[in-house]
C-alpha positions as MATLAB code, in Angstrom:
seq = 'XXXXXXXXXXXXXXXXXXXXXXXXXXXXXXXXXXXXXXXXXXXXXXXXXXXXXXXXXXXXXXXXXXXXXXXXXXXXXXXXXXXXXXXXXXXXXXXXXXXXXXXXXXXXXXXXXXXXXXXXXXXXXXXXXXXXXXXXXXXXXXXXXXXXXXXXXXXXXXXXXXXXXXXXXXXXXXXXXXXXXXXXXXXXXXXXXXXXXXXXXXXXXXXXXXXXXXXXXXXXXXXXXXXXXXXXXXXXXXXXXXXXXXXXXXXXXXXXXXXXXXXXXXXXXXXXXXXXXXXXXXXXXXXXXX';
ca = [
      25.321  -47.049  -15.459;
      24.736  -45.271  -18.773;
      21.679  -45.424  -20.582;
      21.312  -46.061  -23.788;
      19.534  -44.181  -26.378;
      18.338  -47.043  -28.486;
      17.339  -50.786  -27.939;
      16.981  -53.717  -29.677;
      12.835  -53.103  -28.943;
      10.402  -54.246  -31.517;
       7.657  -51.673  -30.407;
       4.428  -54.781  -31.181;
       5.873  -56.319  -27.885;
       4.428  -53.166  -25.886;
       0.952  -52.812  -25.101;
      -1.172  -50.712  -27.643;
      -0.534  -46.745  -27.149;
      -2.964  -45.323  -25.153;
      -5.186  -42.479  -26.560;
      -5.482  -39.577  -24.845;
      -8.854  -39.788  -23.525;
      -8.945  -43.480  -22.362;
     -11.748  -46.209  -22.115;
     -11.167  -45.635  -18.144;
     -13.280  -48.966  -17.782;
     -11.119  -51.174  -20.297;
      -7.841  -49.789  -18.090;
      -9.012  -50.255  -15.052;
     -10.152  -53.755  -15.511;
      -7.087  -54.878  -17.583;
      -2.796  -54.449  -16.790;
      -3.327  -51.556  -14.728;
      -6.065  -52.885  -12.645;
      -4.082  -55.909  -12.456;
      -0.953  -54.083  -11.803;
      -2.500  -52.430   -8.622;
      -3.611  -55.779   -7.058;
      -0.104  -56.929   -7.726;
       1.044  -54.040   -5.891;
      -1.047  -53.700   -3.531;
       0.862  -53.683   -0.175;
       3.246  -51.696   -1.924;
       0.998  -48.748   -2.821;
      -0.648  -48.976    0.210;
       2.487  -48.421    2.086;
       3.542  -45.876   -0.126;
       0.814  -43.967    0.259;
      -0.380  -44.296    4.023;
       0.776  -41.054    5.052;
      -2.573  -39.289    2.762;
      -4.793  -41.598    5.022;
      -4.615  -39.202    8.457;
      -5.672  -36.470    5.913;
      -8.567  -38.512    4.871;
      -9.232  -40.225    8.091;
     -10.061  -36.710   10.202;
     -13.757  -36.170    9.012;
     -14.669  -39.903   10.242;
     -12.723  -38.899   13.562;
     -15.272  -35.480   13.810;
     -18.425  -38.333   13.091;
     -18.764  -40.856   14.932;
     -20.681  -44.065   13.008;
     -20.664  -41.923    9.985;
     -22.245  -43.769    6.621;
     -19.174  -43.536    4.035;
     -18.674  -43.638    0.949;
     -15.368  -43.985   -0.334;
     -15.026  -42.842   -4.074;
     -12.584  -44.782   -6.504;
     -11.437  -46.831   -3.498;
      -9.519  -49.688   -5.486;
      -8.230  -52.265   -3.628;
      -9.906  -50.556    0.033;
      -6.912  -49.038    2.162;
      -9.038  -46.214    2.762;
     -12.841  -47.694    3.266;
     -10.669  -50.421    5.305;
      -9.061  -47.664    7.330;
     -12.577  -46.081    8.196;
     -14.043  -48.907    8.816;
     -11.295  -49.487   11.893;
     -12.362  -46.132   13.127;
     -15.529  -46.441   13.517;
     -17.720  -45.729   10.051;
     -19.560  -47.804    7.980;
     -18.039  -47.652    4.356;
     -19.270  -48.816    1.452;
     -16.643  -48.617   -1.499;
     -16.883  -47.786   -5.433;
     -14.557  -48.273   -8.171;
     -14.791  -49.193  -11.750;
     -12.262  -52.148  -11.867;
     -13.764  -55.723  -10.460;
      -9.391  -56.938   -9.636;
      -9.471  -54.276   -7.773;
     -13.224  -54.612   -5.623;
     -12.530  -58.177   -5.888;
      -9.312  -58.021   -3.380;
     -10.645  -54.913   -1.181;
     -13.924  -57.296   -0.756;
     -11.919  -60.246    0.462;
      -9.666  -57.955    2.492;
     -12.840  -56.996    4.187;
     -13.687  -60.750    4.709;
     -10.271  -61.270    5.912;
     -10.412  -58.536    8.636;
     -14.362  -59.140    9.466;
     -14.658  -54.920    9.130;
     -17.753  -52.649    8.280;
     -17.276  -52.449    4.524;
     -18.825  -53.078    1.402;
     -17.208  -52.901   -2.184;
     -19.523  -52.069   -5.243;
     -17.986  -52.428   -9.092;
     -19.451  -49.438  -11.085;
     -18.759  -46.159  -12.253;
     -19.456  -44.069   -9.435;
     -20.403  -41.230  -12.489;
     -23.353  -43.354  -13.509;
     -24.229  -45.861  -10.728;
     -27.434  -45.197   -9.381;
     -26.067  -44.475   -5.932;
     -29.285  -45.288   -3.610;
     -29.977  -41.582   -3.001;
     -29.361  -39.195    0.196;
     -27.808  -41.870    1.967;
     -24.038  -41.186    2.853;
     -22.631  -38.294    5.879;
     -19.424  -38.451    4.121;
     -17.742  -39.337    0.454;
     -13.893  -39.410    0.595;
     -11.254  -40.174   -2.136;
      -7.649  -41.112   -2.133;
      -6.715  -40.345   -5.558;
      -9.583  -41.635   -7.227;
     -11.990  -38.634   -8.629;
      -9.379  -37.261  -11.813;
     -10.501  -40.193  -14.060;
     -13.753  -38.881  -14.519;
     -15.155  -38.306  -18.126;
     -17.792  -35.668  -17.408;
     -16.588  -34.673  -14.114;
     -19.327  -32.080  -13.069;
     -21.954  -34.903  -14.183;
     -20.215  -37.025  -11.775;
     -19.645  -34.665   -9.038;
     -23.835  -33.898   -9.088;
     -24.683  -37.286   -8.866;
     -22.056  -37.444   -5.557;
     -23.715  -34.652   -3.966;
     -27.429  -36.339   -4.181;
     -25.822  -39.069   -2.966;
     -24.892  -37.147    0.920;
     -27.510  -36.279    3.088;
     -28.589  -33.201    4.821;
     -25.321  -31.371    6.327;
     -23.167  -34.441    4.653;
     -19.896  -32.750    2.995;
     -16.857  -34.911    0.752;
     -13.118  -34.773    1.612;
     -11.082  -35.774   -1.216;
      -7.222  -36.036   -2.055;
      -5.805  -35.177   -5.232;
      -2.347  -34.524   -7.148;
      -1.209  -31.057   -8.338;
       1.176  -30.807  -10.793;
       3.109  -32.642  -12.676;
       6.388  -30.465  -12.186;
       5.657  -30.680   -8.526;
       5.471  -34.388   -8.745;
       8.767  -35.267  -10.353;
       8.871  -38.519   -9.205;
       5.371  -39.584  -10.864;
       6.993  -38.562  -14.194;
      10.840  -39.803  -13.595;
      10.079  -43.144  -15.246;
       8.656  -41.977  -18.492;
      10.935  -39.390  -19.374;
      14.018  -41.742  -18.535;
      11.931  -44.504  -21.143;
      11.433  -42.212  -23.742;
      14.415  -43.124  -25.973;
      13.630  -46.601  -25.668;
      10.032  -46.627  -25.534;
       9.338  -44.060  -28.528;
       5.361  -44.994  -28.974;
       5.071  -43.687  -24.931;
       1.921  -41.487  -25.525;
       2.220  -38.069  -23.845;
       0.275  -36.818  -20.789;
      -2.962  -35.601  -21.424;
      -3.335  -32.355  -19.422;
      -7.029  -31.622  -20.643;
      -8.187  -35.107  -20.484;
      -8.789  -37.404  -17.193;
      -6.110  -38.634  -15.710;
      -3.500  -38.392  -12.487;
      -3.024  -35.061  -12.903;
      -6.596  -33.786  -14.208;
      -6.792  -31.613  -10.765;
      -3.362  -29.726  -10.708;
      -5.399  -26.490  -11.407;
      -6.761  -25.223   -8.189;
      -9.137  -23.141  -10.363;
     -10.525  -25.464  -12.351;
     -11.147  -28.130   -9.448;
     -13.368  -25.265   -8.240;
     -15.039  -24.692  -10.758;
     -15.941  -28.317  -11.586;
     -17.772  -28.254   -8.010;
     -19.129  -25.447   -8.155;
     -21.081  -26.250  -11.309;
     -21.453  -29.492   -9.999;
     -23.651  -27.755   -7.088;
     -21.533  -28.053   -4.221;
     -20.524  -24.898   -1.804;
     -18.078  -23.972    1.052;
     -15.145  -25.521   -1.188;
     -11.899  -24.984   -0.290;
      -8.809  -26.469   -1.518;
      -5.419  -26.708    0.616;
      -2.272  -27.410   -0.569;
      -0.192  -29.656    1.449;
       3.072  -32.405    1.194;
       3.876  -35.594    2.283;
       7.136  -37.578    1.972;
       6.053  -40.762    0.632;
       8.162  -44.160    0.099;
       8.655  -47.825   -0.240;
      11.958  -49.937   -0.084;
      14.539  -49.898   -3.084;
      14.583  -52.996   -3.654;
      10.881  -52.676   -4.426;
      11.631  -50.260   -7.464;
      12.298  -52.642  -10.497;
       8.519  -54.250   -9.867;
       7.523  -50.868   -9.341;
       8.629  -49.635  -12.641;
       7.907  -52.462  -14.270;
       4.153  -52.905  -13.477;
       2.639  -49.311  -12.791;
       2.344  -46.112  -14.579;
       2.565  -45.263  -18.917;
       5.727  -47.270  -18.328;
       4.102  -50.729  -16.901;
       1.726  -50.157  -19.138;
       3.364  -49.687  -22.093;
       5.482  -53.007  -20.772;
       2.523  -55.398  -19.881;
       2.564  -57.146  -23.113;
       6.655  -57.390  -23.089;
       8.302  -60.236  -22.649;
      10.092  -60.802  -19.367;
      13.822  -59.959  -20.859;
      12.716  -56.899  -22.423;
      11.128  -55.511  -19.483;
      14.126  -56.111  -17.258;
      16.427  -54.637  -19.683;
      14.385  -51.272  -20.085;
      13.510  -51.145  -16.227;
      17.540  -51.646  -15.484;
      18.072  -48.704  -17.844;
      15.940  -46.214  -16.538;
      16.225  -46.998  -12.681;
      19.690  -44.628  -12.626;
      16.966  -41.455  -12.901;
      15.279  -42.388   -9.529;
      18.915  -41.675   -7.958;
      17.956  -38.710   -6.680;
      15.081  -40.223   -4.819;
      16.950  -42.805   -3.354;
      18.070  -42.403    0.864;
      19.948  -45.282    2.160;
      17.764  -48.484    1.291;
      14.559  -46.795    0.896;
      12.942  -44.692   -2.279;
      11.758  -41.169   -0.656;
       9.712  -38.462   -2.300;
       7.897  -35.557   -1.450;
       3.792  -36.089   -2.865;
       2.450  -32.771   -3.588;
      -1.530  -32.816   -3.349;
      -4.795  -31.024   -2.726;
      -6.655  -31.563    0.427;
     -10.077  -30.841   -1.323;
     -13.020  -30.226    0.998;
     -17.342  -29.405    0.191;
     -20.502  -29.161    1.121;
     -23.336  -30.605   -0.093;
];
């Protein structure tokens, strides 16, 4: 298929640009908070192979009180939960909490879900052996604010595992959709490196440094890969609900959106393998002391 360089696109039926430093509140609670309880089994499949990484400090504490940082719809404070912790997750978007609480219901596990900004939520002190995060800690505003109110939030000998992106280039997939839409989608607002978002942590240097203002000690940061993936037949919703690109389409109508996401699947060709959508994730396996 070739792809066009210009559409008939009036740019007011895409969502509103989005700045560069985000209201991370007013995102997470509208189309992309939306968008991830849409997708929900999706991502969670997608993304299953980070939860072993996550998963081995509960394994080394048995009963452990969790806390599970940015923990959206709750594949992670679920997964805990099964092995043996007692999670309570945090995230800023109530779609989100709402379906990890009634997932919790559903499978009568150990976990609680809490709506707030885990930088300012009054976190009910030295309470927690363990905080882990799948993806969630690069949205913060002030992150060393945030990261000092985590570590009064551990107890004595408590420590945080986290998992975050690197790169951009070494996460070509995360960025195949946008560049593909950028002749049709002209108003696409550029990645903010400086600013919170996906890839906020792709410097090793200046994740350390964040913590170790933030108070925290025996960091260390490991590099590490993971071939992630979901069925192709899966990528048009993908594309057409997640990331600047679902964004930018939430307010489209429906033809528009299927013409632009039939234009720019032809760039994830080089992720596709037989009927499945492979990719390599390229991440930090982030671990401190408090």
């Amino acid at each position: 298929m070739t792809v066009p360089t210009s559409y008939d696109f009036e740019p007011e039926a895409a969502a509103e640009p989005t700045p560069p430093h985000i209201d991370q509140a007013a995102l997470w609670n509208g189309p992309a908070g939306q968008a991830w309880v849409e997708s929900q089994a999706l991502l969670d499949a997608m993304l299953a192979p980070l939860l072993p990484v996550l998963l081995e400090p509960v394994s080394r504490r048995p009963g452990a009180e969790v806390l599970d940082v940015g923990c959206g719809t709750g594949a992670l404070a679920l997964a805990a939960a099964r092995a043996g912790a007692r999670c309570t997750g945090v995230d800023i978007s109530e779609p989100m909490v709402g379906l990890a609480r009634a997932r919790a219901e559903r499978e009568a596990v150990d976990a609680r879900f809490v709506c707030a900004d885990a930088q300012r939520h009054e976190l009910g002190g030295a309470r927690y052996d363990l905080i882990l995060s799948r993806l969630g800690v690069m949205f913060f505003d002030d992150p060393v604010a945030a990261f000092a109110r985590l570590r009064g939030a551990l107890r004595e000998g408590g420590a945080m595992r986290f998992v975050a992106w690197r790169g951009a280039a070494e996460n070509p997939f995360m960025t195949s959709a946008e560049r593909a839409a950028a002749p049709l989608l002209p108003g696409l607002p550029p990645r903010s490196p400086g600013g919170p978002g996906q890839f906020a942590f792709a410097d090793a240097q200046h994740v350390r440094e964040i913590l170790q203002q933030a108070g925290w000690r025996a960091i260390e940061l490991r590099g590490f890969e993971v071939e992630c993936g979901f069925a192709a037949r899966e990528l048009p919703g993908y594309l057409s609900r997640l990331g600047p690109v679902g964004l930018a389409l939430a307010a489209a109508d429906e033809a528009t959106r299927a013409r632009i996401v039939e234009a720019i699947v032809p760039a994830f060709a080089p992720f596709l393998r037989g009927d499945r959508i492979r990719f390599q994730a390229a991440c930090w396996c982030v671990d401190a002391e408090a």
